[in-house]
Biopython code that builds the backbone (N, CA, C, O; Angstrom):
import numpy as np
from Bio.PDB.StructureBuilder import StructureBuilder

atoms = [
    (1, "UNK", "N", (-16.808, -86.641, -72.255)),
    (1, "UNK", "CA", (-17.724, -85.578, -71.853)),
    (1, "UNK", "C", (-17.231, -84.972, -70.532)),
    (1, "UNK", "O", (-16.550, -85.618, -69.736)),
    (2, "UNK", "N", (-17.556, -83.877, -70.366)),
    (2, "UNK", "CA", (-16.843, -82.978, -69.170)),
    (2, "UNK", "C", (-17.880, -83.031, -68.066)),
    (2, "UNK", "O", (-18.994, -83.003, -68.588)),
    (3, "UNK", "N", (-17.922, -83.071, -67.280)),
    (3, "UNK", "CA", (-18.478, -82.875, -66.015)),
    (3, "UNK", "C", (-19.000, -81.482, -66.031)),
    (3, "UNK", "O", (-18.282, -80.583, -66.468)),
    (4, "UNK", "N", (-20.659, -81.142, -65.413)),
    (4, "UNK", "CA", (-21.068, -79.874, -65.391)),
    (4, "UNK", "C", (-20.499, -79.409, -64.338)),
    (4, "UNK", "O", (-19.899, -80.153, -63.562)),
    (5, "UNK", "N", (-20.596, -78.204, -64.168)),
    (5, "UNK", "CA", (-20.365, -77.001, -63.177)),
    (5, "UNK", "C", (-20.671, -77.051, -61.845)),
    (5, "UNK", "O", (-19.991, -76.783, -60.854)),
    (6, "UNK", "N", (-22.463, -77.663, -62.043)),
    (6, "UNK", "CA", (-22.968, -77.620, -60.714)),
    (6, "UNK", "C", (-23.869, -78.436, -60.785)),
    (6, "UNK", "O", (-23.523, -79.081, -61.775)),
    (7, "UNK", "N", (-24.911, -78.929, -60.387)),
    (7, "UNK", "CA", (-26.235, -79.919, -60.406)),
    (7, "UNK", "C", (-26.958, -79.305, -61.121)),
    (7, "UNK", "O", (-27.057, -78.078, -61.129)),
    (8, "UNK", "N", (-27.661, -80.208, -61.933)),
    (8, "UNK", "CA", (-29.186, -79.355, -63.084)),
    (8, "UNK", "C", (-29.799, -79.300, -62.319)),
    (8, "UNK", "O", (-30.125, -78.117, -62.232)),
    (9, "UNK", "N", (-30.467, -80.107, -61.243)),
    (9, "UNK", "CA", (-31.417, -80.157, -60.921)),
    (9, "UNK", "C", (-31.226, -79.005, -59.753)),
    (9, "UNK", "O", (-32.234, -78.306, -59.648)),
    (10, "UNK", "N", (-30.279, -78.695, -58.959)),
    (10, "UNK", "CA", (-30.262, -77.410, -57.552)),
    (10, "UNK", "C", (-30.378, -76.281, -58.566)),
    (10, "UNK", "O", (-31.144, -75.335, -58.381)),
    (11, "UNK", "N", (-29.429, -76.424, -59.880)),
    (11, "UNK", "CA", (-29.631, -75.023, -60.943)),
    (11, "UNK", "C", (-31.099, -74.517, -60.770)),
    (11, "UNK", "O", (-31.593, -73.567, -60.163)),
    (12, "UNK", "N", (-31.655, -75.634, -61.623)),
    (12, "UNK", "CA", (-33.321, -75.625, -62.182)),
    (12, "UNK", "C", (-34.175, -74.728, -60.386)),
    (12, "UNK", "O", (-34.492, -73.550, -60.227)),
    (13, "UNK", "N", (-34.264, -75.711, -59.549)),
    (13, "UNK", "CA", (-34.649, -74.853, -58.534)),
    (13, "UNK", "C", (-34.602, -73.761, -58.175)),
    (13, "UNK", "O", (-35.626, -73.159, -57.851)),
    (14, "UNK", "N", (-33.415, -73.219, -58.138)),
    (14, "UNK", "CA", (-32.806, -72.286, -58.134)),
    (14, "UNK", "C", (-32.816, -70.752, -58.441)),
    (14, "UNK", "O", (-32.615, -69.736, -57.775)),
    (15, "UNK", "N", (-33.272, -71.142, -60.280)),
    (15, "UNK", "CA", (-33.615, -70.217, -60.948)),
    (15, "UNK", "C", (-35.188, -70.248, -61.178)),
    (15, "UNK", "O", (-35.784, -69.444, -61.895)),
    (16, "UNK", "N", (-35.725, -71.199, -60.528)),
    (16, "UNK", "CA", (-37.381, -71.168, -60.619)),
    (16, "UNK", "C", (-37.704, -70.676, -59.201)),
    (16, "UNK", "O", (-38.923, -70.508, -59.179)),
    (17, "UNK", "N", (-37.152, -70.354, -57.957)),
    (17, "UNK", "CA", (-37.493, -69.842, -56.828)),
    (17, "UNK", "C", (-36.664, -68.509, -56.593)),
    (17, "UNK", "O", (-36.301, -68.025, -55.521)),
    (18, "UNK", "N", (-36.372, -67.836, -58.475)),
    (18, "UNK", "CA", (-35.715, -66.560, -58.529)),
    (18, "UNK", "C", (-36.749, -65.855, -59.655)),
    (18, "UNK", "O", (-36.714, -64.744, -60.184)),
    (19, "UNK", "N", (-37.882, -67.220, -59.819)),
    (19, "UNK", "CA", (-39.043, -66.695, -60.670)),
    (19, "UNK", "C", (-38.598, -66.386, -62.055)),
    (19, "UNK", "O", (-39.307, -65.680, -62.771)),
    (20, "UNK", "N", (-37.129, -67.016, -62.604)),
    (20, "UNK", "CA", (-36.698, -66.987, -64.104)),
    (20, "UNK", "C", (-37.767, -67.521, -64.703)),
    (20, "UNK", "O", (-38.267, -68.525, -64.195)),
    (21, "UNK", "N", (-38.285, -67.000, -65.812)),
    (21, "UNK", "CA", (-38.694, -67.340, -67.245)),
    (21, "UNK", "C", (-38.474, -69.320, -67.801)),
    (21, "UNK", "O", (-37.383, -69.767, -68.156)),
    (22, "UNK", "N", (-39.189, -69.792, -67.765)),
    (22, "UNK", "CA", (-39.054, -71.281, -68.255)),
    (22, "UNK", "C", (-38.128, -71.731, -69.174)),
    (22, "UNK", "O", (-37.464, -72.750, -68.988)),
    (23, "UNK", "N", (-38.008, -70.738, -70.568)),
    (23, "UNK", "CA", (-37.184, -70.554, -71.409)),
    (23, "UNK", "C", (-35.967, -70.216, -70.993)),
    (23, "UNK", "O", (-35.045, -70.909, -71.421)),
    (24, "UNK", "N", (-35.648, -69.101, -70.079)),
    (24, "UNK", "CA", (-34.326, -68.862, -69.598)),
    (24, "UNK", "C", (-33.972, -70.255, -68.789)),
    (24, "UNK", "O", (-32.805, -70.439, -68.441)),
    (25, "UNK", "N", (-34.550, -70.813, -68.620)),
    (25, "UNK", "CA", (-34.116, -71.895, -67.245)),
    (25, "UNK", "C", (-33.820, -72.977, -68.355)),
    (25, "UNK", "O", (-32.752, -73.490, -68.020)),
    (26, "UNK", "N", (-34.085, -73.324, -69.045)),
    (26, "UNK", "CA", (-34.082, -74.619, -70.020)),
    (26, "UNK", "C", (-32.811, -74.619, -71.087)),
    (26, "UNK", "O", (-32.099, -75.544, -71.477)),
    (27, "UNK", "N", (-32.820, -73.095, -71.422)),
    (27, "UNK", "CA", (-31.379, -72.266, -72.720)),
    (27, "UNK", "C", (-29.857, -72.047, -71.009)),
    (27, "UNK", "O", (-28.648, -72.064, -71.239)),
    (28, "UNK", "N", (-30.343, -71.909, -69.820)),
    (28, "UNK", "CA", (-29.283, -72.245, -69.005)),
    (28, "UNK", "C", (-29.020, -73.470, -68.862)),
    (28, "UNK", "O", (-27.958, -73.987, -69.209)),
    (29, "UNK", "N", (-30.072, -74.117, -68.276)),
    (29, "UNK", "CA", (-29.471, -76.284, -68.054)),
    (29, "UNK", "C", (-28.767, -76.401, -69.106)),
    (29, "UNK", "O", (-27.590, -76.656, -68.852)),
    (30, "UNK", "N", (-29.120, -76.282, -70.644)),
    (30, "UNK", "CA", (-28.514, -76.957, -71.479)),
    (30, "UNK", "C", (-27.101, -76.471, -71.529)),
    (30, "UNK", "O", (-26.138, -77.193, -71.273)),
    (31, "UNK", "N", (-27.029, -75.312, -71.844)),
    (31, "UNK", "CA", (-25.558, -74.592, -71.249)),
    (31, "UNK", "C", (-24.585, -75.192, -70.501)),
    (31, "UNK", "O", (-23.402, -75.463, -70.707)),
    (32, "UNK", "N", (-25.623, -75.396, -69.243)),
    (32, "UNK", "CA", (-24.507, -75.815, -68.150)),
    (32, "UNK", "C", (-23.893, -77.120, -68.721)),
    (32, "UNK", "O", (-22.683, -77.259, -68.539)),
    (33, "UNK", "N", (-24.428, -77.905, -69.255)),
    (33, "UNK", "CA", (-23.917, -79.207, -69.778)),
    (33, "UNK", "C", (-22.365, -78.852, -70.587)),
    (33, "UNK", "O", (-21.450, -79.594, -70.231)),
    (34, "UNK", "N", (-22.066, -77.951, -71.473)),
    (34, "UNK", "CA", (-21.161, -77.755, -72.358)),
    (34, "UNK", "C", (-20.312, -75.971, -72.560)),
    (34, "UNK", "O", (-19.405, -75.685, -73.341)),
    (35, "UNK", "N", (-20.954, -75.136, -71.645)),
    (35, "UNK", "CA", (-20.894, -73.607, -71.711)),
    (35, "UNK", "C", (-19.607, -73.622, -70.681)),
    (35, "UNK", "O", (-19.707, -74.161, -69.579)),
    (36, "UNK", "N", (-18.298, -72.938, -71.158)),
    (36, "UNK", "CA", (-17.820, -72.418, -69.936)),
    (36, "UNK", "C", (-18.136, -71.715, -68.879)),
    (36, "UNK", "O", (-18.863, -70.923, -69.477)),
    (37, "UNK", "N", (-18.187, -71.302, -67.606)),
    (37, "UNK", "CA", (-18.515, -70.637, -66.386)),
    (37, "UNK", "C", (-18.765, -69.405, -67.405)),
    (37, "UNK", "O", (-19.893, -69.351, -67.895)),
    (38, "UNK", "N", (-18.041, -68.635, -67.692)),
    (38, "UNK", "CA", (-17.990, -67.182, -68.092)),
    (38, "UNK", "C", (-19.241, -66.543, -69.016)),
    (38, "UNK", "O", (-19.773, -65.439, -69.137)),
    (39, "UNK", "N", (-19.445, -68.263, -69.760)),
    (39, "UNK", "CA", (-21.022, -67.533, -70.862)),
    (39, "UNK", "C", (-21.621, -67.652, -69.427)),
    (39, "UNK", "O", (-21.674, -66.603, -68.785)),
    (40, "UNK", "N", (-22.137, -68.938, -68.768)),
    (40, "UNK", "CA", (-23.315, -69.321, -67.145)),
    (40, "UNK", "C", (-23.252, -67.858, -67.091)),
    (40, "UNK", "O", (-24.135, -67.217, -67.662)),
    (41, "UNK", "N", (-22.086, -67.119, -66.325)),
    (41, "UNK", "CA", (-21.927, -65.906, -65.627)),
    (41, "UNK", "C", (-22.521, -64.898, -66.544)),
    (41, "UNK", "O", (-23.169, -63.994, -66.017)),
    (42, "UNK", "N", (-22.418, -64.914, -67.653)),
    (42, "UNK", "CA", (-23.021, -63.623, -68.579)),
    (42, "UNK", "C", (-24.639, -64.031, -68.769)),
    (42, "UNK", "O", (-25.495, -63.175, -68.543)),
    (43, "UNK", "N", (-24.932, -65.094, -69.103)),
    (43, "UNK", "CA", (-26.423, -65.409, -69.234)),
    (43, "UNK", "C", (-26.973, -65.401, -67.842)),
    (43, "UNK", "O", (-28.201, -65.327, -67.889)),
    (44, "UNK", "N", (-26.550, -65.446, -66.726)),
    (44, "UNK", "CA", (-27.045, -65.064, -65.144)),
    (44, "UNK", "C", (-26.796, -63.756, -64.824)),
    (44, "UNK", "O", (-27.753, -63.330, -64.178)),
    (45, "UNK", "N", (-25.682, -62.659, -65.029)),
    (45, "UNK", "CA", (-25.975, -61.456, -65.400)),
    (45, "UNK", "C", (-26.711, -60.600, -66.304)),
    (45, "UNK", "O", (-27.039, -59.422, -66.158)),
    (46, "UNK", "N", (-26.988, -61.695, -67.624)),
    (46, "UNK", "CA", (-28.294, -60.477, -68.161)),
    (46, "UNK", "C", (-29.873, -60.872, -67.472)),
    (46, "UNK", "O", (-30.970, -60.366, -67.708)),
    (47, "UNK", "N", (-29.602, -61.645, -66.820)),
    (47, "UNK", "CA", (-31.277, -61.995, -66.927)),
    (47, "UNK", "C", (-31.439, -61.702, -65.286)),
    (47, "UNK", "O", (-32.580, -61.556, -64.847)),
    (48, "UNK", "N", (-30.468, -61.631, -64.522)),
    (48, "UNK", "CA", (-30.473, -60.259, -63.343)),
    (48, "UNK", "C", (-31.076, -58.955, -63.548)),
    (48, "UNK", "O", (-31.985, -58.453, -62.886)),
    (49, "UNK", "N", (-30.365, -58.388, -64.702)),
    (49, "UNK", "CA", (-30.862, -57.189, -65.334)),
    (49, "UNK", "C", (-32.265, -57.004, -65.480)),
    (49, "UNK", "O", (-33.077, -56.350, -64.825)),
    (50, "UNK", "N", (-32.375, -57.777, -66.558)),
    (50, "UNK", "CA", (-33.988, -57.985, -67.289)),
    (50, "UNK", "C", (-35.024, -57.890, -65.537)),
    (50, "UNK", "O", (-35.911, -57.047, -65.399)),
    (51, "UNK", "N", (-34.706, -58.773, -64.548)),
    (51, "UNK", "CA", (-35.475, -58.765, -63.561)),
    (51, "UNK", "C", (-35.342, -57.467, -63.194)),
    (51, "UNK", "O", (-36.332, -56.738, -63.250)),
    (52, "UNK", "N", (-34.240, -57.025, -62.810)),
    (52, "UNK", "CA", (-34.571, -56.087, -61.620)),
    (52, "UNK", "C", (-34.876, -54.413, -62.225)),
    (52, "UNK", "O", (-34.858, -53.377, -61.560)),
    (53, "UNK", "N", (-35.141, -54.574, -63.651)),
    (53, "UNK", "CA", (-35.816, -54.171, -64.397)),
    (53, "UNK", "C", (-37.106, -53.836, -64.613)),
    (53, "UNK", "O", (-37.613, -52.843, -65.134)),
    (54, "UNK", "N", (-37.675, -55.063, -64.013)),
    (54, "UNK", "CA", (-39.177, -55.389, -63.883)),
    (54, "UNK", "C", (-39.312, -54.923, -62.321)),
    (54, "UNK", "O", (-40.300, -54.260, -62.006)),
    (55, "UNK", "N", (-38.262, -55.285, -61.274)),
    (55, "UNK", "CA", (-38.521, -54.565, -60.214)),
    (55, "UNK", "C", (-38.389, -53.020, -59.866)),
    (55, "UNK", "O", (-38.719, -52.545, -58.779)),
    (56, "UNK", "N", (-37.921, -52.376, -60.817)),
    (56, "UNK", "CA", (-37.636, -51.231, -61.322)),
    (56, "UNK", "C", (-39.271, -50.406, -61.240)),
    (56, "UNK", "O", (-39.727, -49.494, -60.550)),
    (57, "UNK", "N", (-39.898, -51.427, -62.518)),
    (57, "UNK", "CA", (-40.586, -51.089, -63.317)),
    (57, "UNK", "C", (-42.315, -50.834, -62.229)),
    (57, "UNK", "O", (-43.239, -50.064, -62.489)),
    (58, "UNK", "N", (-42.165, -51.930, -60.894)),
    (58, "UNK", "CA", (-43.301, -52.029, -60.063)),
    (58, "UNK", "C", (-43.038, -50.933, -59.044)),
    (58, "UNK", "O", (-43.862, -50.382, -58.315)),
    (59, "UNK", "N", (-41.626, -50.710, -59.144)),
    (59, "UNK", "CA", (-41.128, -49.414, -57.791)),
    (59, "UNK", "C", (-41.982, -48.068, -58.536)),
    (59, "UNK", "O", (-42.673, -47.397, -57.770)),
    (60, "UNK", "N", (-41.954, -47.758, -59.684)),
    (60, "UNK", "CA", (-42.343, -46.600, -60.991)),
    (60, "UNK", "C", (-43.755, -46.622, -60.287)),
    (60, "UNK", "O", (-44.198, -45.671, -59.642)),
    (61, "UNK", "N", (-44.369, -47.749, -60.475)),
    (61, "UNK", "CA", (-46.018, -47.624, -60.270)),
    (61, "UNK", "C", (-46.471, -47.511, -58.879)),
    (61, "UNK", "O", (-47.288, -46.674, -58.493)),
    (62, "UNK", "N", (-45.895, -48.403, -58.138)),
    (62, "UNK", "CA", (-46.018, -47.394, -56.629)),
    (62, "UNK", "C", (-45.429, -46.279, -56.488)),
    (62, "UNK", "O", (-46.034, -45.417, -55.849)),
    (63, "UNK", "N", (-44.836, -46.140, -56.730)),
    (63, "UNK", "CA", (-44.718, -44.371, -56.519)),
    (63, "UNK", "C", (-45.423, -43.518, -57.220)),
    (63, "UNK", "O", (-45.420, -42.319, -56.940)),
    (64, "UNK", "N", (-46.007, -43.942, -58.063)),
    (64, "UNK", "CA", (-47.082, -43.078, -58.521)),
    (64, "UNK", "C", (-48.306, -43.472, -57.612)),
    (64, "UNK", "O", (-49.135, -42.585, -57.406)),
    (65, "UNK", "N", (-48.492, -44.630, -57.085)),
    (65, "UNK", "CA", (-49.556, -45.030, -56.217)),
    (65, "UNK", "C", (-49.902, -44.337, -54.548)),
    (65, "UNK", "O", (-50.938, -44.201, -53.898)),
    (66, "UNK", "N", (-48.373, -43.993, -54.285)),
    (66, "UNK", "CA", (-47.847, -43.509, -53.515)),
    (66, "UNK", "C", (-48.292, -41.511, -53.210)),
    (66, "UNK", "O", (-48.969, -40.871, -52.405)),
    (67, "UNK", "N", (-47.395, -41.204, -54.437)),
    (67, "UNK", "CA", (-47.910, -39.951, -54.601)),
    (67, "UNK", "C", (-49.476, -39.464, -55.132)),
    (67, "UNK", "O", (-49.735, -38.314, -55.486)),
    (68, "UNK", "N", (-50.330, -40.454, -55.109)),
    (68, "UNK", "CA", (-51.554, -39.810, -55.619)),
    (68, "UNK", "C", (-52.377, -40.078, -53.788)),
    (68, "UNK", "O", (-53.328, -39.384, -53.431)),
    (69, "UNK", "N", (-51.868, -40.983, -53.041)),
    (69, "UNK", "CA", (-52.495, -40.732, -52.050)),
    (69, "UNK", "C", (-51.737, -39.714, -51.070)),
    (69, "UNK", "O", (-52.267, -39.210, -50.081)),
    (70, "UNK", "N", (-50.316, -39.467, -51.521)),
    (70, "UNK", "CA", (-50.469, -38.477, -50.592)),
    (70, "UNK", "C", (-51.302, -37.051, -50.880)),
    (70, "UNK", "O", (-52.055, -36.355, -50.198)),
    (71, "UNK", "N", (-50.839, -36.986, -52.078)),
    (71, "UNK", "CA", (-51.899, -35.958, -52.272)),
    (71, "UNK", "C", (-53.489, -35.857, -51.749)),
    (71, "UNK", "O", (-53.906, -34.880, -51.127)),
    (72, "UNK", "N", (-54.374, -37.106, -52.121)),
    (72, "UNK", "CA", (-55.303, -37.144, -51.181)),
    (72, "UNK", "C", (-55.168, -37.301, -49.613)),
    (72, "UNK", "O", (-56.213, -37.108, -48.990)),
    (73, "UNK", "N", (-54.166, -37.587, -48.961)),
    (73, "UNK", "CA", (-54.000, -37.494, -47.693)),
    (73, "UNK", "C", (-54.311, -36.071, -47.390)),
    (73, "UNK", "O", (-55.158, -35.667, -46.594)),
    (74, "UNK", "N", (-53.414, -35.283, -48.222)),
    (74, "UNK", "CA", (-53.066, -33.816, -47.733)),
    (74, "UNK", "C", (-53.874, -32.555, -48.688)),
    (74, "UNK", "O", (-53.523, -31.424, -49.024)),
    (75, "UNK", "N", (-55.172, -33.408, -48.936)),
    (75, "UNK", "CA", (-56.565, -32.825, -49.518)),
    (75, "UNK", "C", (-57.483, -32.886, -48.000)),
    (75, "UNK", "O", (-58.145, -31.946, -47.562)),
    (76, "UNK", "N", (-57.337, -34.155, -47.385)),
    (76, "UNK", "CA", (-57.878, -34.530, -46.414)),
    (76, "UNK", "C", (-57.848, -33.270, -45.066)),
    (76, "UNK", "O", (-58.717, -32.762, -44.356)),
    (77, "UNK", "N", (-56.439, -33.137, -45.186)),
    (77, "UNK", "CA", (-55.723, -32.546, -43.812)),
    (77, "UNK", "C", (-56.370, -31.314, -43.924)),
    (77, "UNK", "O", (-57.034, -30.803, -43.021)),
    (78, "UNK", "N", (-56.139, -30.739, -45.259)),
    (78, "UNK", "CA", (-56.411, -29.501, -45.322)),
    (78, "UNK", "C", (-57.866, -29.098, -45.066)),
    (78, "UNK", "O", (-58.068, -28.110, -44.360)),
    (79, "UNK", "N", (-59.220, -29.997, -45.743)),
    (79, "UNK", "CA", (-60.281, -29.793, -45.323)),
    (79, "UNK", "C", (-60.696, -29.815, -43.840)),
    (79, "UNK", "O", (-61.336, -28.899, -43.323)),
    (80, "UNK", "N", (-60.273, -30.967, -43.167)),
    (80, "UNK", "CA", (-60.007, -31.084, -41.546)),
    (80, "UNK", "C", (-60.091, -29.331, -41.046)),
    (80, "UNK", "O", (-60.945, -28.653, -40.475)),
    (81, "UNK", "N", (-58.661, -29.050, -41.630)),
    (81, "UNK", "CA", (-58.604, -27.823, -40.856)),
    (81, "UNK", "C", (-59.492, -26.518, -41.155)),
    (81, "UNK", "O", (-59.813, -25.576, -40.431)),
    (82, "UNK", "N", (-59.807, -26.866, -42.694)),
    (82, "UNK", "CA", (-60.760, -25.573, -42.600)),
    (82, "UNK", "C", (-62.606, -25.736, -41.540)),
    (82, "UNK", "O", (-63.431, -24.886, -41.205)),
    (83, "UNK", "N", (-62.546, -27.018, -41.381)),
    (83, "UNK", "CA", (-64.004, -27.749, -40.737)),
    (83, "UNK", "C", (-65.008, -28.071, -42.196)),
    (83, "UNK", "O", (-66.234, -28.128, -42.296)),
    (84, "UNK", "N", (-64.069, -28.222, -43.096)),
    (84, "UNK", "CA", (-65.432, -29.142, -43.923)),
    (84, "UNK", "C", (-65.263, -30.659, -44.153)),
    (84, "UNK", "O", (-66.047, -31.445, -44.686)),
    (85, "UNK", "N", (-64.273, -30.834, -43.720)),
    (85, "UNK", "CA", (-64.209, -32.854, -43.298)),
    (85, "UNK", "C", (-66.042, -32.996, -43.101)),
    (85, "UNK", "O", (-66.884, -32.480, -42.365)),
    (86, "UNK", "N", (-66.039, -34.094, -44.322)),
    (86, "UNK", "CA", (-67.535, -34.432, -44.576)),
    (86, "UNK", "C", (-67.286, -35.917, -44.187)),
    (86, "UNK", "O", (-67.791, -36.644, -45.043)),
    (87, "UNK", "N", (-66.619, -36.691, -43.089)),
    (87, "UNK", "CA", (-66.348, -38.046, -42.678)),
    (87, "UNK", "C", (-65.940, -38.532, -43.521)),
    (87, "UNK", "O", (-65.719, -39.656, -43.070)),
    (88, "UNK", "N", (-65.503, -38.539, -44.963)),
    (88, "UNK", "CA", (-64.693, -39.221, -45.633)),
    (88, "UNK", "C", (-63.617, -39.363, -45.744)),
    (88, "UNK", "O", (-63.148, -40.382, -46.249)),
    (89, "UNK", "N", (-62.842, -38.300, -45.269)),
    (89, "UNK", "CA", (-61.514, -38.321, -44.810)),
    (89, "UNK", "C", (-61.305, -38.530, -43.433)),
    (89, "UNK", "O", (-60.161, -38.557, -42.980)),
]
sb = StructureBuilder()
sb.init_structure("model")
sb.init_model(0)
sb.init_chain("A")
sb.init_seg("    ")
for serial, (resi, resn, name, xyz) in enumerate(atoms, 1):
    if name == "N":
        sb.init_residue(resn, " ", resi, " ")
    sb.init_atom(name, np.array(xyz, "f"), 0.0, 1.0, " ", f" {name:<3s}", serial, name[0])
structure = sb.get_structure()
């Protein structure tokens, strides 16, 4: 039997304080046991993806969160200046 790559157990940490999927973390350990570096490296490059995907996906919704208050910001400003600011802005 060949010697793994790296420790299961620093792996396992590793990819659980990178917030991987349970399933991804369990289809990697076993890997590491028998997978050359190059699959590790391709199954740790797609599931990079898949994340920052999802971080992608939370940037999309603040910025829509983003642009709906500026718009109410600059609903605000504008009443200010005409003098009908009713204290809610």
């Amino acid at each position: 039997m060949t010697e793994p790559l790296m420790d299961r157990r620093r792996a396992g940490e590793l990819l659980r304080e990178a917030d991987c999927p349970e399933e991804f973390i369990q289809r990697f350990l076993a890997a590491l046991e028998l997978a050359p570096a190059e699959e590790l490296l391709c199954m740790l490059r797609c599931q990079r993806c898949r994340q920052l995907e999802r971080v992608h996906e939370e940037q999309r919704k603040l910025d829509g969160l983003d642009r709906l208050r500026y718009e109410l910001e600059k609903l605000c400003r504008e009443k200010s200046r005409r003098g009908e600011g009713d204290g809610g802005c």
